[in-house]
N, C-alpha and C positions, 0 to 999 in steps of 0.2 A: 436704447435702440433695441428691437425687435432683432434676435435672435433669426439667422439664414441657412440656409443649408443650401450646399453645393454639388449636384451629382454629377461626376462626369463619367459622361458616353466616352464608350470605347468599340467594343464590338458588341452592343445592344444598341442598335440605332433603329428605335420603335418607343412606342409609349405603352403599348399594350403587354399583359404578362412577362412585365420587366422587373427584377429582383431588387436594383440599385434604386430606384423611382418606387419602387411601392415599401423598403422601408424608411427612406428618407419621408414619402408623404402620410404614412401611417403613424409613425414616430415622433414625437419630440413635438414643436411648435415655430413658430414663424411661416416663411416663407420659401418657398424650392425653387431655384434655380437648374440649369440645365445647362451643358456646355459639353462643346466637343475640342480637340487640340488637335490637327493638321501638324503631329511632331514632326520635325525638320530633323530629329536625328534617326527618322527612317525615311522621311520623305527624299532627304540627299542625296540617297545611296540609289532611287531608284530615275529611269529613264524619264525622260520630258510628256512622253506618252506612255500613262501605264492604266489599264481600264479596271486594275483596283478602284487608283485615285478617284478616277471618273466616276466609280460606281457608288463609292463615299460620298461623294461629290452631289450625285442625284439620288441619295439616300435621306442625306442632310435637307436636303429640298422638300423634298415631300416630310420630312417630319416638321419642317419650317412650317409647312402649308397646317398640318395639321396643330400646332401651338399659335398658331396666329389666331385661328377661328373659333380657339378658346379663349385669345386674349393676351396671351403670354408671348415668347421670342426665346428661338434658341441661340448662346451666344458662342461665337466660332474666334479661336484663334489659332493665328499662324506662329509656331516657333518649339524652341524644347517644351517634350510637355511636361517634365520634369521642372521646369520654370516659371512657362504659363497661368498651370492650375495654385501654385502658391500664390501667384501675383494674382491671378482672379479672387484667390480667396479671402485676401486681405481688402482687395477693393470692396469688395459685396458684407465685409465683416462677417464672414460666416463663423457659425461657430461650430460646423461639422461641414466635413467632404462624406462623399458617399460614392462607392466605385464596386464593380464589378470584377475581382481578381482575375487572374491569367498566370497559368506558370510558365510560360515562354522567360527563359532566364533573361532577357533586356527587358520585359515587362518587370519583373520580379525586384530588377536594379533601377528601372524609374522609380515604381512605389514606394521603395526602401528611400530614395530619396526626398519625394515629395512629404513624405511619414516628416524625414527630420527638417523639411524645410517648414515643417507647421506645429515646431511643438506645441504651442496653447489650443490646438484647435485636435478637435475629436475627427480620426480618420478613419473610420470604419470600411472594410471590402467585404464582399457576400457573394456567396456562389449562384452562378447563374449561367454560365458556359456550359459545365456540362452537369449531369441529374446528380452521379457521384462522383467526388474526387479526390485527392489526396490519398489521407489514413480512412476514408471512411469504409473502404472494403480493404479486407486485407484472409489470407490464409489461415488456417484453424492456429498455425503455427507463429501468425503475429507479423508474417511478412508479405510484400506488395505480390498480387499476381503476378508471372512471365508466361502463364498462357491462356490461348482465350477463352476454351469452354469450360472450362472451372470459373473464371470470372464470371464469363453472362449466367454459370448457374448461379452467380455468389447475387450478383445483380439482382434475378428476377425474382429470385429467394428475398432479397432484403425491400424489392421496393414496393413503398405504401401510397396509397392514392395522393397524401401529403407531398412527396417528394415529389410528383407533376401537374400537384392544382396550379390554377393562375394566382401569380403575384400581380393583380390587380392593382395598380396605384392609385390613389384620389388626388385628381388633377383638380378638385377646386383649388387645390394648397399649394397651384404651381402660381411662381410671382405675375404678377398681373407688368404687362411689358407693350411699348408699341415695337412693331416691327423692327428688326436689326438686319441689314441686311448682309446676305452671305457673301462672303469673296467668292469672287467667277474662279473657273479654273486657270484662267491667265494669271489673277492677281497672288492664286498659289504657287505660281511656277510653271504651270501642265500644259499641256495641249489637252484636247478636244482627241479623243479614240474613232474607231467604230461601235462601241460599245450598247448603242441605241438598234444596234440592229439585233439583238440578244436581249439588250433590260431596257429599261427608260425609266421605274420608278423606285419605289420603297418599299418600304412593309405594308403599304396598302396591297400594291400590285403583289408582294408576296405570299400574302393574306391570299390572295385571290387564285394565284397560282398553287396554294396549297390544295385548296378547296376543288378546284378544276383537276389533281391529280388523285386525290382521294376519290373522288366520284367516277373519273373516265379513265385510269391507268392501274391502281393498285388495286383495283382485282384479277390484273393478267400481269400483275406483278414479277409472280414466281415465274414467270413461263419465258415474259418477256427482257427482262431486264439484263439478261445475258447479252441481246440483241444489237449489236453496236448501231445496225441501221432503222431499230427501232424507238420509237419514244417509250421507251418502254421505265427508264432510270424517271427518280422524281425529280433532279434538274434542281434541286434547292440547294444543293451545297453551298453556294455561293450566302445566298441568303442565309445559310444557318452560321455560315462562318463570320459574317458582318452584325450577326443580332437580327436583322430584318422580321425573322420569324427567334421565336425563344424551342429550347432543345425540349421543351415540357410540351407545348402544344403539338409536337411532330412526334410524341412518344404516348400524349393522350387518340391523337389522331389514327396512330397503328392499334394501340389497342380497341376503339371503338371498331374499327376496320375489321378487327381480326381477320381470319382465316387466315390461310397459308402468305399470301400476298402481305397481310400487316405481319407477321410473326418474322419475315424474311428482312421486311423492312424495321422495323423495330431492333432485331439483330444487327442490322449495320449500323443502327445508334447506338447501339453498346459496342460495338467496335470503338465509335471514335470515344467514348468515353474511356475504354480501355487505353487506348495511345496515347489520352491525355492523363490519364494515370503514371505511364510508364516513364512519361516526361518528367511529369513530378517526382516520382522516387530515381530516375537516371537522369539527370540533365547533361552527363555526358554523350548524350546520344545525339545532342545537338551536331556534335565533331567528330564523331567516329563509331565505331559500332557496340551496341552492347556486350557483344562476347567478345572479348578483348583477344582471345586466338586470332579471330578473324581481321583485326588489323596486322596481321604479317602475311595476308595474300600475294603476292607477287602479279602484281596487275600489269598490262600491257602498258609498254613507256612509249616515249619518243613519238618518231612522227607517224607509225601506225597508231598508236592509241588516239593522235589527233586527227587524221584521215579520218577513221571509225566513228569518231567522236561525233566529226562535224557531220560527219555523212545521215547519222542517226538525229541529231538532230534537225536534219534539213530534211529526213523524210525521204531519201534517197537509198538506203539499205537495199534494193532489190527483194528486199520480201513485204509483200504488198499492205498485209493487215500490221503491220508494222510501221510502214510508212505512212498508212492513212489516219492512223494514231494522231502520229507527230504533226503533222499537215495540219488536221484538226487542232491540235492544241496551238499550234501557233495561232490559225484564222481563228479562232472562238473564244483561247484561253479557258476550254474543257475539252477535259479527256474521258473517254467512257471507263469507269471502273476495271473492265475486263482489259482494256488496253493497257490500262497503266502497267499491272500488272506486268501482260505481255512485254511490254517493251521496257519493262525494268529488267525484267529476267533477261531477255535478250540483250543488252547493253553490259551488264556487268558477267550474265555467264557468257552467250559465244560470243559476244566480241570481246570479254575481259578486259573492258575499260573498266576503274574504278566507280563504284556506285553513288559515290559522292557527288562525281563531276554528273550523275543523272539527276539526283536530287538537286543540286541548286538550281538547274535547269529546268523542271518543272518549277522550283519555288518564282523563278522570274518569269516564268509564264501562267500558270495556274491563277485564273478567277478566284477558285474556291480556295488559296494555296492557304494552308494552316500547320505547322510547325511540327505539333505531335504529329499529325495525321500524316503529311509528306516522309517526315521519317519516320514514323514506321512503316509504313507502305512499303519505301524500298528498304529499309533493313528485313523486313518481310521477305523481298521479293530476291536482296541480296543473300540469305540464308543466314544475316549474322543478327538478327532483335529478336524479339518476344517473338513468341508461338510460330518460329519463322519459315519458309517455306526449305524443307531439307534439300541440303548440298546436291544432293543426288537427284531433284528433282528441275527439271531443265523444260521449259515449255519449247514448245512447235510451234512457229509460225504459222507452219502450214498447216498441219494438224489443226490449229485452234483458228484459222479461217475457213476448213469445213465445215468447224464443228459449229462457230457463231457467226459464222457470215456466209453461208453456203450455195447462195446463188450469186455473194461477190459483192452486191447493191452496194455496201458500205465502205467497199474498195475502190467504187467505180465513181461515189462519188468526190472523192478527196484524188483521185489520182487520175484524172484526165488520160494521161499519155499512157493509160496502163496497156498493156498488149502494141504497144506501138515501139517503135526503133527506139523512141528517147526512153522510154523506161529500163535502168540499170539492170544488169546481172546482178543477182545475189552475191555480197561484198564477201561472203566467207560460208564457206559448204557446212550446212548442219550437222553433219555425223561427224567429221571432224571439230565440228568449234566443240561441241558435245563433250569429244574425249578431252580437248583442251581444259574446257572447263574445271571436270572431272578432277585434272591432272593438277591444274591449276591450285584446286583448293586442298589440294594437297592429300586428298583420301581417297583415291581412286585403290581399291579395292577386290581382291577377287571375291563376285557374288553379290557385292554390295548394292552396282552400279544397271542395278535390272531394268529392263526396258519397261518394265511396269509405272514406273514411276516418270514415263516420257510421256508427257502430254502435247 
């Protein structure tokens, strides 16, 4: 029998500049298969409506569309995918898997198991999430970055045209297949979202949305993208987080762009390569914070810290570009970069709720939600990860709605009631939550605590 090879999709859901499909079909002989796993030991945990699922969901669709018209079929199961993929691979007699790694530590403990559930069978992973990762950049001294601009210099120092050509696959060597058809989102478990009013397709439409931001946004890049009421953001995160688009085309694409607009945007792809670095050498940061000081903060308990809690997630704080954050992130499941920030900082410095309970709460809203990049964001924003924003520096609400929403437009549209009797008083006076903060992390200082550093 003719030797098979088995790639499984995970968060590369495209055909095109895919790392896991173009060395399985450049490599070796026989036949390439394709398959995705619907794991049930993440799908469990999450709600009946989640427009992740949904967006996997019509991701899988359109690459369906695209392997049919080549002749081929992608094949979808429901269940652990720690389970699944062995038992596909023995049906299909492959004599290699081919995957795309991930250090998210529950990725890390599938692999390690599917590894032993196939000793006769060659399991090779290859990088393709992000350009660098692991041990590949590291300190003159041998050890992992903790801050960012020494990294992006390490980055732009070491990378070669190689590290973001296309990994082009040859899809004649994918298995010749009739149609398979895919489980609806009922037969998964799901409901049906709004999520059609935001996406509808795949890495076509992603393709296309790339292309459409490169030509009409990133050249008012730099200008705009602070802009919460503006389109001013490239809006892919979602796609880059699912695979839809590969992290090499979006880093080829800045630099053809250049100017200031690609150099800005380019920088924020070395960011998240940076977080998914940091993951890798700390996977404790999944639970708690990397500077292990900053796990003995004395956060706000009891039923203030839950008042605060719910109130900041509902969007109801009394401070507007705050609320319109959160409002947004529930209707859209995206939140504008500048917001996150804002309303990380606000939630764990003046209201002193712990920063945890803000992190899970984007991770169950968040479109784009991806593991490294949520926490570091808020260990960032809480002052305790990498390169993180200092103790002492505490954002404005209000300050930071002149400064990026200054005629309001991006207030006015997420908060209906604003200026009206139903919109709340601000739940805790700034200059106070301020010295709270301050006081809170325990280094309130004479001199230390300058207004300079009040944004």
């Amino acid at each position: 029998m003719t030797s098979s090879t088995l790639v499984w999709l995970r968060r590369d859901l495209r055909l095109h500049d895919h790392a896991a499909l173009h060395a399985a079909t450049t490599q070796g002989e026989g036949r390439v298969h394709l398959a995705f796993v619907f794991d049930t030991d993440i799908l469990d945990a999450l709600p009946r409506q989640d427009r992740r699922v949904e967006l996997i969901h019509c991701a899988l669709q359109d690459l369906q569309a695209q392997l049919v018209a080549r002749g081929a079929s992608l094949i979808v199961r429901l269940g652990r995918a720690a389970e699944e993929i062995p038992r596909l691979a023995n049906e299909l007699a492959a004599s290699r898997v081919v995957f795309a790694h991930d250090d998210d530590p529950y990725a890390l403990r599938r692999d390690a198991a599917v590894r032993q559930a196939l000793p006769q069978v060659q399991v090779d992973s290859v990088q393709d999430v992000t350009v660098f990762e692991r041990r590949q950049l590291l300190t003159g001294a041998g050890q992992p970055y903790t801050v960012f601009t020494p990294y992006r210099r390490s980055w732009q120092a070491a990378l070669r045209p190689a590290h973001v050509e296309a990994r082009e696959p040859r899809l004649e060597r994918l298995a010749p297949s009739t149609p398979i058809e895919l489980p609806s989102l009922p037969a998964l478990g799901f409901e049906a979202t709004d999520l059609h009013r935001f996406w509808r397709g795949g890495s076509q439409q992603a393709q296309r949305h790339l292309q459409r931001f490169v030509q009409e946004r990133l050249p008012q890049y730099a200008s705009d993208r602070e802009r919460p009421a503006l389109p001013g953001t490239s809006g892919l995160s979602a796609a880059l987080r699912f695979g839809l688009l590969s992290v090499r085309e979006l880093v080829r694409a800045a630099q053809q762009a250049g100017g200031e607009g690609g150099q800005i945007w380019l920088s924020e792809l070395i960011w998240r390569d940076f977080f998914h670095q940091v993951l890798h050498h700390h996977p404790g940061v999944v639970n708690g914070p990397l500077k292990p000081a900053y796990a003995q903060i004395p956060w706000v308990q009891g039923e203030l810290a839950e008042a605060r809690f719910q109130a900041w997630c509902e969007g109801r704080t009394g401070l507007p570009l705050v609320d319109a954050g959160m409002r947004q992130l529930r209707a859209t499941g995206f939140m504008h970069n500048r917001l996150r920030m804002l309303t990380a900082s606000f939630l764990c410095k003046q209201l002193g709720v712990d920063w945890r309970r803000g992190e899970a709460w984007f991770a169950q809203w968040l479109l784009d939600f991806d593991l490294a990049a949520n926490s570091g964001g808020w260990q960032w924003s809480a002052g305790c990860g990498c390169d993180a924003q200092p103790w002492f520096r505490v954002f404005n609400p209000q300050t930071q709605a002149q400064k990026f929403d200054p005629d309001g437009a991006f207030q006015r549209r997420w908060l209906p009631e604003l200026g009206g009797p139903d919109y709340p008083a601000p739940i805790v006076d700034l200059a106070e939550s301020r010295l709270a903060a301050l006081t809170r992390y325990g280094i309130l200082k004479a001199g230390k605590a300058s207004e300079d550093f009040v944004e």
